[in-house]
N, C-alpha and C positions, 0 to 999 in steps of 0.2 A: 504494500500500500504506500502510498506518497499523500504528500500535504504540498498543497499548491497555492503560492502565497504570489498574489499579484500586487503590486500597486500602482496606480490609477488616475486619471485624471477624472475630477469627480461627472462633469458630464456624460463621460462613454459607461457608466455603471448598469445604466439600462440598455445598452449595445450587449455588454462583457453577459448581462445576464441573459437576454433572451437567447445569447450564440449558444452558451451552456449548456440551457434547456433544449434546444433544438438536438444536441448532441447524447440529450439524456441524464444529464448529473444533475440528483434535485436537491441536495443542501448546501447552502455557501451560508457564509457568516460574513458578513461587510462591518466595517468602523472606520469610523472619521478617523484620519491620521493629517500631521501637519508634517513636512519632510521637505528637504530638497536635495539634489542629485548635484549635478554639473549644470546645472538650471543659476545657483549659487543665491535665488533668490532676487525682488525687485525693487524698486524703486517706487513709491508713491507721491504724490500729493493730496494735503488733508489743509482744507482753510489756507492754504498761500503757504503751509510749512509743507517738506521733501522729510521720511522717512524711508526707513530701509524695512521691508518683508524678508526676514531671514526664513522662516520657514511657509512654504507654501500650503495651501490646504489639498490633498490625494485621498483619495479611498483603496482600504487595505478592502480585498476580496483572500478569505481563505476557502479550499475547498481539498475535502479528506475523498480520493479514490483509490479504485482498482490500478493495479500496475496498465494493466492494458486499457485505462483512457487517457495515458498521461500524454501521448505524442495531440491526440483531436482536441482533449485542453489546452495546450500551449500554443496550438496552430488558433482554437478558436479565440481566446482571451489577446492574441497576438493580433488578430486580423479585427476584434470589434474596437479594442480599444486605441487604434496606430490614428494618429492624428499626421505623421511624419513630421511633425515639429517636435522643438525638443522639451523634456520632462512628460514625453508618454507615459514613462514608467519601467518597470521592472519587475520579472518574474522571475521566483526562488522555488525550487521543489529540495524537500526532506521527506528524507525516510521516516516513514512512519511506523513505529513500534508497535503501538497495539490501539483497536478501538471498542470499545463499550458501549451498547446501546442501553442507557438506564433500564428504560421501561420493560424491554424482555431480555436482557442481560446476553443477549446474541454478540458476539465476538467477532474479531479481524473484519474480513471486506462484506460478511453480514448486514454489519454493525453500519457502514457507512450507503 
């Protein structure tokens, strides 16, 4: 099993998700995250004063599968979320060790 950890620009969330579901994986967990890459963060104006945004605001997408969806996950979360400018994001896959389903206590890729 793998853990597949995207992050996002937060408008393509609803792209990242319907691509998912077209391909079948039905749990993701999404959180607000603030982050920046080689983006380095911008520049504003507020009232006539210039600050600096160090951390951008991104959406984390996690999603716990099967070995054999991980290649249509990264092709799909790759293709809804590409803007081709830069701070699209980043995608991480981890080994994942073990999953539990509370409610009926089912195990490994059961469970997910």
């Amino acid at each position: 099993m793998k853990l597949v950890t995207a992050i996002i620009k937060p408008f393509k969330l609803d792209d990242v998700r319907e691509a998912l579901s077209e391909i079948g994986v039905q749990g993701v967990t999404v959180t607000e995250v603030k982050g920046f890459g080689r983006q380095k963060g911008h520049t504003e104006l507020y009232r006539g004063a210039e600050y600096v945004v160090d951390f951008l605001p991104k959406v984390k997408v996690e999603i716990a599968i099967g070995d054999n969806l991980l290649d249509q996950v990264i092709e799909s979360i790759t293709k809804a979320a590409n803007t081709g400018k830069i701070g699209d994001g980043k995608i991480f896959v981890t080994e994942l060790q073990q999953a539990i389903r509370i409610r009926t206590g089912e195990t490994g890729e059961e469970a997910v």
